[in-house]
MIKOLGU-465244 format. One record per residue (C-alpha): residue in one letter; x, y, z; residue number from 1. Coordinates in nm, 4 decimals. Each point is the difference from the previous one (the first is absolute). Layout:
REM residues N
[pt 'A'; [X; Y; Z]; NUM];
...
REM end
This chain:
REM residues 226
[pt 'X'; [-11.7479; 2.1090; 20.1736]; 1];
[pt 'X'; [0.1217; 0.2976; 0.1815]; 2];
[pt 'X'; [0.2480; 0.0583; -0.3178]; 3];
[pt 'X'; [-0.2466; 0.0085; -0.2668]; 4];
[pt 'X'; [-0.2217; 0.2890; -0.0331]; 5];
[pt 'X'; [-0.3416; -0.0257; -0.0520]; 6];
[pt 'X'; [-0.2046; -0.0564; -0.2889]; 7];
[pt 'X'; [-0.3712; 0.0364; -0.0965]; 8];
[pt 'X'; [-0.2024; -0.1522; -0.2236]; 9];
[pt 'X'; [-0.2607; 0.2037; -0.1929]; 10];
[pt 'X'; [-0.2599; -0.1321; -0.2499]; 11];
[pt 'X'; [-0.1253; 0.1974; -0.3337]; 12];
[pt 'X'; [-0.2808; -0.1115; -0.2389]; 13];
[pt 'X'; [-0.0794; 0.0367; -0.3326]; 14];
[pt 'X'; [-0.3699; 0.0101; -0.1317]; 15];
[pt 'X'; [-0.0548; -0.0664; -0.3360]; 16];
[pt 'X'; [-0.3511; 0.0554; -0.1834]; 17];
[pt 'X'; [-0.1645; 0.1099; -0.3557]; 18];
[pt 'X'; [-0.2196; 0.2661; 0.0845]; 19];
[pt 'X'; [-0.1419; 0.2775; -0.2879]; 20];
[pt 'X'; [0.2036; -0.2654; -0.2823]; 21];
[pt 'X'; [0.3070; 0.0738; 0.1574]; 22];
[pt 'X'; [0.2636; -0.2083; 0.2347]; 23];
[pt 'X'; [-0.0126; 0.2210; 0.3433]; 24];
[pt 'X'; [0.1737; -0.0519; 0.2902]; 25];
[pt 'X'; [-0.0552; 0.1311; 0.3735]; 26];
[pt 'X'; [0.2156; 0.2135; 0.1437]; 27];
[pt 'X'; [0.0204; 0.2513; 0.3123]; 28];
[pt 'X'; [0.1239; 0.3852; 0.0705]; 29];
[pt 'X'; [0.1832; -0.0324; 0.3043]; 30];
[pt 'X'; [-0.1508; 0.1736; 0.2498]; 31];
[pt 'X'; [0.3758; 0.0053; 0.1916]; 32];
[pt 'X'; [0.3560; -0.0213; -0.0025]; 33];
[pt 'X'; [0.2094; -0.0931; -0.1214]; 34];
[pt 'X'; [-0.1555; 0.1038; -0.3823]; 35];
[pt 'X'; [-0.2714; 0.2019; 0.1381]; 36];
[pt 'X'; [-0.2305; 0.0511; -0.2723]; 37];
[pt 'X'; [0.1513; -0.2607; -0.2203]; 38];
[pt 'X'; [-0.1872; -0.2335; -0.1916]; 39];
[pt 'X'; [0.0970; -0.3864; 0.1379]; 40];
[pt 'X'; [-0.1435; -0.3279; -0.0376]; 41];
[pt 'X'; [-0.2144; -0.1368; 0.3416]; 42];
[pt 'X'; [0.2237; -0.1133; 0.2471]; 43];
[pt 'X'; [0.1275; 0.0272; 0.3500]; 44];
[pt 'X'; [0.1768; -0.1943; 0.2654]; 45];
[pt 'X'; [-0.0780; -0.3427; 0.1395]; 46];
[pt 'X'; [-0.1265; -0.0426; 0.3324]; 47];
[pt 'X'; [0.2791; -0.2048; 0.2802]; 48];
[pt 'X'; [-0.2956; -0.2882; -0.0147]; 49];
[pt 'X'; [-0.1279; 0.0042; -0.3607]; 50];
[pt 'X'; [0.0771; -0.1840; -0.3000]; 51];
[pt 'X'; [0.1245; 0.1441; -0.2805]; 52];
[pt 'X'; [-0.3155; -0.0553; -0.2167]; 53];
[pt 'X'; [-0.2366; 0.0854; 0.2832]; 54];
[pt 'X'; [0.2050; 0.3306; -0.0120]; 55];
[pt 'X'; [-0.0885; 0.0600; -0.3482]; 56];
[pt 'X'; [-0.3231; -0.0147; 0.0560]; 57];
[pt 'X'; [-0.0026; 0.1874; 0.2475]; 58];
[pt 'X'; [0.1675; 0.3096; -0.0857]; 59];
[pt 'X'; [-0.1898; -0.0160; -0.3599]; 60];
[pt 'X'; [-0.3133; 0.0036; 0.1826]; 61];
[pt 'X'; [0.1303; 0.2578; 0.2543]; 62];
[pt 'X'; [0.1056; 0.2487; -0.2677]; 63];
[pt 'X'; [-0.2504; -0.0388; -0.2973]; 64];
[pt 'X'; [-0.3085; -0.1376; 0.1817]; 65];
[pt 'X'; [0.0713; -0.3569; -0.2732]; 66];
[pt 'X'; [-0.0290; -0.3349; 0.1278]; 67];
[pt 'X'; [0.1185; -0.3113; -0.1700]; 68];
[pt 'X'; [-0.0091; -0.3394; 0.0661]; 69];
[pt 'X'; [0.3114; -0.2144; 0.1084]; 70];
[pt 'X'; [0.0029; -0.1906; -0.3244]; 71];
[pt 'X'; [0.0003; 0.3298; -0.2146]; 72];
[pt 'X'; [0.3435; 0.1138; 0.1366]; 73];
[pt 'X'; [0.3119; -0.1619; -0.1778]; 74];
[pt 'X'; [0.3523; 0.1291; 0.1299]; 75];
[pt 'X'; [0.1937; 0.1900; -0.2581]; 76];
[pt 'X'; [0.3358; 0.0122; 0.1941]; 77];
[pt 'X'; [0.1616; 0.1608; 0.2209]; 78];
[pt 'X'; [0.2470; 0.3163; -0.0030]; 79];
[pt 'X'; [0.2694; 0.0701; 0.2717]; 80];
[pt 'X'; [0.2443; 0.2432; -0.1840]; 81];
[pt 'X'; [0.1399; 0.1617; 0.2917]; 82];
[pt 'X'; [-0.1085; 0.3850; -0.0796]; 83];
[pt 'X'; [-0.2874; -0.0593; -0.1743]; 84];
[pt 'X'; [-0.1685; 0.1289; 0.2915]; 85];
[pt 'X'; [0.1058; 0.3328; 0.1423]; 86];
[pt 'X'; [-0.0527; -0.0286; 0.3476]; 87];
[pt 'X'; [0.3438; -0.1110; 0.1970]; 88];
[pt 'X'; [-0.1191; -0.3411; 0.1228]; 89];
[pt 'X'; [0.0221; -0.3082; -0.2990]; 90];
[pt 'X'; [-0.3204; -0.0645; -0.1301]; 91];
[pt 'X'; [-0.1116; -0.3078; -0.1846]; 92];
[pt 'X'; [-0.2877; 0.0000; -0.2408]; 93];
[pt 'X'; [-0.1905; -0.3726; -0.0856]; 94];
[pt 'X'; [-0.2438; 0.1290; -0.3027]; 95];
[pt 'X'; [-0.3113; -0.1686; -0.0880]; 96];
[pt 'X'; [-0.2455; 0.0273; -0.3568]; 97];
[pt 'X'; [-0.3601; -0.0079; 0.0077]; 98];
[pt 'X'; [-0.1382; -0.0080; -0.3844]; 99];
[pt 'X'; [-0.4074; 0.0226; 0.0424]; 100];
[pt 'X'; [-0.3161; 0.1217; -0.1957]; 101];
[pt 'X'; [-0.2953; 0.1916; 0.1238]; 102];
[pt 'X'; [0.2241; 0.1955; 0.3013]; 103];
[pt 'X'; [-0.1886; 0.2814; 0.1859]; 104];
[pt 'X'; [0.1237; 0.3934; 0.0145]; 105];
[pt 'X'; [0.2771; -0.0021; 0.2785]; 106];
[pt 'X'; [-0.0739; 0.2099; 0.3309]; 107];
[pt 'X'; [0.3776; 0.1071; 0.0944]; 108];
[pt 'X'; [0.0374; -0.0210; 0.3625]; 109];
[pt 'X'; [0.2772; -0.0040; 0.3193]; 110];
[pt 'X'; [0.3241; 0.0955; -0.1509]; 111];
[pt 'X'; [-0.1375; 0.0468; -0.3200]; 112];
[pt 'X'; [-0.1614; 0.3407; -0.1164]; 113];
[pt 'X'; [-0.1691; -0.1177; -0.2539]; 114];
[pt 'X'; [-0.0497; -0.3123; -0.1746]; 115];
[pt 'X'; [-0.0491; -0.0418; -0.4092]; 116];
[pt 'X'; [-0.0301; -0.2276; -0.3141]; 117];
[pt 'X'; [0.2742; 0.1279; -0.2778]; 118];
[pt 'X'; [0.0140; -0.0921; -0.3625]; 119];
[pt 'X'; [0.3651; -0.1991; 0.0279]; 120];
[pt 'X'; [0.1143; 0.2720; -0.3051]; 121];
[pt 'X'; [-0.0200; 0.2895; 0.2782]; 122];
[pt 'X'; [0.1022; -0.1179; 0.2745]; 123];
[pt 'X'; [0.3400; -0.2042; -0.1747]; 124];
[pt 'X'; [0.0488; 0.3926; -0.0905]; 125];
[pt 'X'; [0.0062; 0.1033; 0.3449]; 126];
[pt 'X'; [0.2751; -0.0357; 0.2349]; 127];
[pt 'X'; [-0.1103; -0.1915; 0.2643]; 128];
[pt 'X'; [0.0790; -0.0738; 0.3946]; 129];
[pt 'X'; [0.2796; -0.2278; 0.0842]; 130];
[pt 'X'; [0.0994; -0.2387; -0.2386]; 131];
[pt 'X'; [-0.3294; -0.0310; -0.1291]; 132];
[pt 'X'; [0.0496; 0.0781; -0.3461]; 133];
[pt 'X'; [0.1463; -0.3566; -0.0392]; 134];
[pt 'X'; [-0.1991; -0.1979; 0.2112]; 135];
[pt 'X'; [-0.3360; 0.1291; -0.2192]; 136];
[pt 'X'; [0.2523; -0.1047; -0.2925]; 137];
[pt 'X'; [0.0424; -0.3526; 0.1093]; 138];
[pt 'X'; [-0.3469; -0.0263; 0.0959]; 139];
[pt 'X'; [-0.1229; 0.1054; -0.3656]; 140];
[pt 'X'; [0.2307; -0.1936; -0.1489]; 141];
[pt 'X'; [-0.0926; -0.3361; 0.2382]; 142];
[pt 'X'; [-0.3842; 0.0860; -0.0857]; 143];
[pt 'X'; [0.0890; 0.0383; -0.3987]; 144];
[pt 'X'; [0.1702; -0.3714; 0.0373]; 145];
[pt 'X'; [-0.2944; -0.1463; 0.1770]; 146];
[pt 'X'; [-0.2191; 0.0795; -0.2878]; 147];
[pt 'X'; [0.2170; -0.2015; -0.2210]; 148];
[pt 'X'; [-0.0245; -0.3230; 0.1905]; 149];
[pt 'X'; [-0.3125; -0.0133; 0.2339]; 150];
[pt 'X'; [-0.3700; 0.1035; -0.0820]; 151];
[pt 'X'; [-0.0103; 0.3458; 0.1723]; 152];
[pt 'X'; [-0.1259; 0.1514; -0.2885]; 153];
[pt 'X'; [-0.3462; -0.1443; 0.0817]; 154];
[pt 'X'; [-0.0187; 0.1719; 0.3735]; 155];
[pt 'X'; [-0.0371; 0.3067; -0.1878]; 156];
[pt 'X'; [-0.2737; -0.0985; -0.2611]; 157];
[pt 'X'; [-0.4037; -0.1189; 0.1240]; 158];
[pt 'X'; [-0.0981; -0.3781; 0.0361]; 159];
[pt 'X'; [-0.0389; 0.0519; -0.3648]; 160];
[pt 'X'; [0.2718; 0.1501; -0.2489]; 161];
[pt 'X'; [0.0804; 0.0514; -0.4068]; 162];
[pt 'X'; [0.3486; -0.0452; -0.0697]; 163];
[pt 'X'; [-0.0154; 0.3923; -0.0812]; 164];
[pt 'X'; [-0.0603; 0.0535; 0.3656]; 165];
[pt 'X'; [0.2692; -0.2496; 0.0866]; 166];
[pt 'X'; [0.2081; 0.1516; -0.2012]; 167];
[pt 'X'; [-0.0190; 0.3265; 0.0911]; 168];
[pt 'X'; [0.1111; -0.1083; 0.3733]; 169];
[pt 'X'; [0.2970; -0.1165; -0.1998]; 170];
[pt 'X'; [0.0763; 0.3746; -0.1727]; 171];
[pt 'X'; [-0.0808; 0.1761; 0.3077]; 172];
[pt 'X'; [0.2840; -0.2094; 0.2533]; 173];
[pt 'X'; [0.2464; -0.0011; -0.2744]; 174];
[pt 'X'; [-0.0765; 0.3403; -0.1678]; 175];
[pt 'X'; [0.0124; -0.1326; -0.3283]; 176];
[pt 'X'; [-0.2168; -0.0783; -0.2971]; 177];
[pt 'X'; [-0.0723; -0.4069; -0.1047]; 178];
[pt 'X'; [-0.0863; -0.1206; -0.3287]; 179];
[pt 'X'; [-0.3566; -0.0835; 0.0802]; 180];
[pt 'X'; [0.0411; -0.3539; -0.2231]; 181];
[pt 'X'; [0.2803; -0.1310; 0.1989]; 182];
[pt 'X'; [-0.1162; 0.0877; 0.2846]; 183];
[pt 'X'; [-0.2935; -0.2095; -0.0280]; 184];
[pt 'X'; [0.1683; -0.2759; -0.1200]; 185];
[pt 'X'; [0.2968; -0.0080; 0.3175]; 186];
[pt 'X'; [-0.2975; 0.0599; 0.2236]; 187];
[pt 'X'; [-0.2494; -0.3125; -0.1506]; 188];
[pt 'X'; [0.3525; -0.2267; -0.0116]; 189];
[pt 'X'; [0.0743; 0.0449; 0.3257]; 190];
[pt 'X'; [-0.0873; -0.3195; 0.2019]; 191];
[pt 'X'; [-0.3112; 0.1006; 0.2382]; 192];
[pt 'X'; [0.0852; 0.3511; -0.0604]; 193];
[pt 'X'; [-0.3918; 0.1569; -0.1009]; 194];
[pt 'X'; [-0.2857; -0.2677; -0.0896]; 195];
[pt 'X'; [-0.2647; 0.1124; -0.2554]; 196];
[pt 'X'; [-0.3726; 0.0254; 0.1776]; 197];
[pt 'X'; [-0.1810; -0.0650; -0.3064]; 198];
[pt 'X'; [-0.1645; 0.3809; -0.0289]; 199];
[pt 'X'; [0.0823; 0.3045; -0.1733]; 200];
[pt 'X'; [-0.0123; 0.3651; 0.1159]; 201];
[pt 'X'; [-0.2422; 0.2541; -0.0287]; 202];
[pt 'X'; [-0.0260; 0.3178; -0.1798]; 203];
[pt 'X'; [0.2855; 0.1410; -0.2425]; 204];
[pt 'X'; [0.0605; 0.0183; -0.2943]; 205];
[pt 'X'; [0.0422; -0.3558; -0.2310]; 206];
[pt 'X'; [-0.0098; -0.3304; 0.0726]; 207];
[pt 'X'; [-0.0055; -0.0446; 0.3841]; 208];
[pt 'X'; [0.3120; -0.1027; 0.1578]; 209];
[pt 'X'; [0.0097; -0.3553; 0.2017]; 210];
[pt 'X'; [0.0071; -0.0008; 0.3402]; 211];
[pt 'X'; [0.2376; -0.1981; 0.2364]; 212];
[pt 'X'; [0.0642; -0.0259; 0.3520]; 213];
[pt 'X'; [0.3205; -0.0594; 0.1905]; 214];
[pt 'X'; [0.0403; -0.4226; 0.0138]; 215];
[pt 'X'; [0.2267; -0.1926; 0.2357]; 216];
[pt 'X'; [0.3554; 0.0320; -0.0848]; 217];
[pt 'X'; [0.1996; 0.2101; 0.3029]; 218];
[pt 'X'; [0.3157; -0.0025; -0.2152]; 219];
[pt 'X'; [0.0002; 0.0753; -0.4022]; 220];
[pt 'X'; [0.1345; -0.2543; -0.2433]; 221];
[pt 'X'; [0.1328; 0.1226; -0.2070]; 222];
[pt 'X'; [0.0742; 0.3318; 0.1598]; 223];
[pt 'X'; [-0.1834; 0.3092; -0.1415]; 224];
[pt 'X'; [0.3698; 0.1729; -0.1040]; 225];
[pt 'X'; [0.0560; 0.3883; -0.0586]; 226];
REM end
């Protein structure tokens, strides 16, 4: 082993959430080098006895004061290109994605100076830390492809949703506009997608619109496509 020189393993999360009708995602200035002062997704090495998810959490909760349960973090992939990290020892990143509703404000904390939730337009228009930049690329793009086949959406609505509401998860993730009529009718043919609860919303303007809740199916058939 003596020939081979060492290598570390680091992890780096991205956060997903809608907050304020817009997709934001939670990222840290870094409080040192190297990128002092550079904005970076949550991350930091793993511990000689940890696993790599318990890492995750670890640092995530470490740096932005967020916890998150086992089953909420899904491994994105992992990113070993041999300068993407300037410091002279080769450093291996394993990236997880955490896409949630209802997230509290971030406290930034150890390494981190400060801790924040970012509209996804702002901070893709920042550089950021490391090879960051395409890790929050893969992780949008893995959270945009998860909307077309499982029932996500629904996390981010109430017990009880229109299709409007439903929808608008849809626009926000994607950043594009649906045709509200085939919308519905993708979302009702879906297999277990959304189930109709028999009562109508409150208030507005019109005839109220129906209200459904999120039914049983964990994988959509047929898909919900872009």
């Amino acid at each position: 082993m003596a020939d081979y020189p060492p290598v570390y393993v680091t992890v780096d999360v991205v956060v997903l959430t809608i907050r304020d009708d817009t997709l934001q995602a939670l990222a840290i200035r870094r409080g040192g080098p190297p990128y002092k002062g550079r904005w970076a997704l949550p991350g930091g090495f793993v511990q000689q006895r940890e696993d790599l998810p318990d890492a995750a959490r670890r640092e995530l909760a470490e740096e932005t004061g967020i916890e998150v349960e086992p089953a909420h973090l899904e491994q994105l992939g992992s990113y070993g290109a041999p300068r993407r990290d300037p410091r002279p020892d080769r450093i291996i990143s394993v990236a997880y994605l955490a896409v949630l509703p209802d997230l509290p404000d971030p406290v930034g904390g150890t390494d981190a100076a400060s801790a924040h939730w970012v509209p996804i337009d702002e901070l893709t228009a920042r550089p950021l830390a490391f090879d960051h930049a395409e890790i929050l690329a893969d992780g949008l793009e893995r959270a945009r492809a998860k909307l077309e086949y499982s029932p996500l959406a629904t996390a981010f609505c109430g017990d009880r949703f229109t299709i409007g509401q439903l929808r608008r998860v849809y626009e926000v993730v994607w950043s594009a506009r649906l045709d509200p009529s085939n919308f519905h009718r993708k979302v009702t043919g879906a297999e277990g997608f959304v189930v109709p609860t028999g009562e109508r919303a409150t208030g507005g303007r019109g005839r109220p619109a129906e209200l459904y809740q999120r039914g049983s199916a964990t994988v959509l058939h047929p898909a919900i496509l872009r």
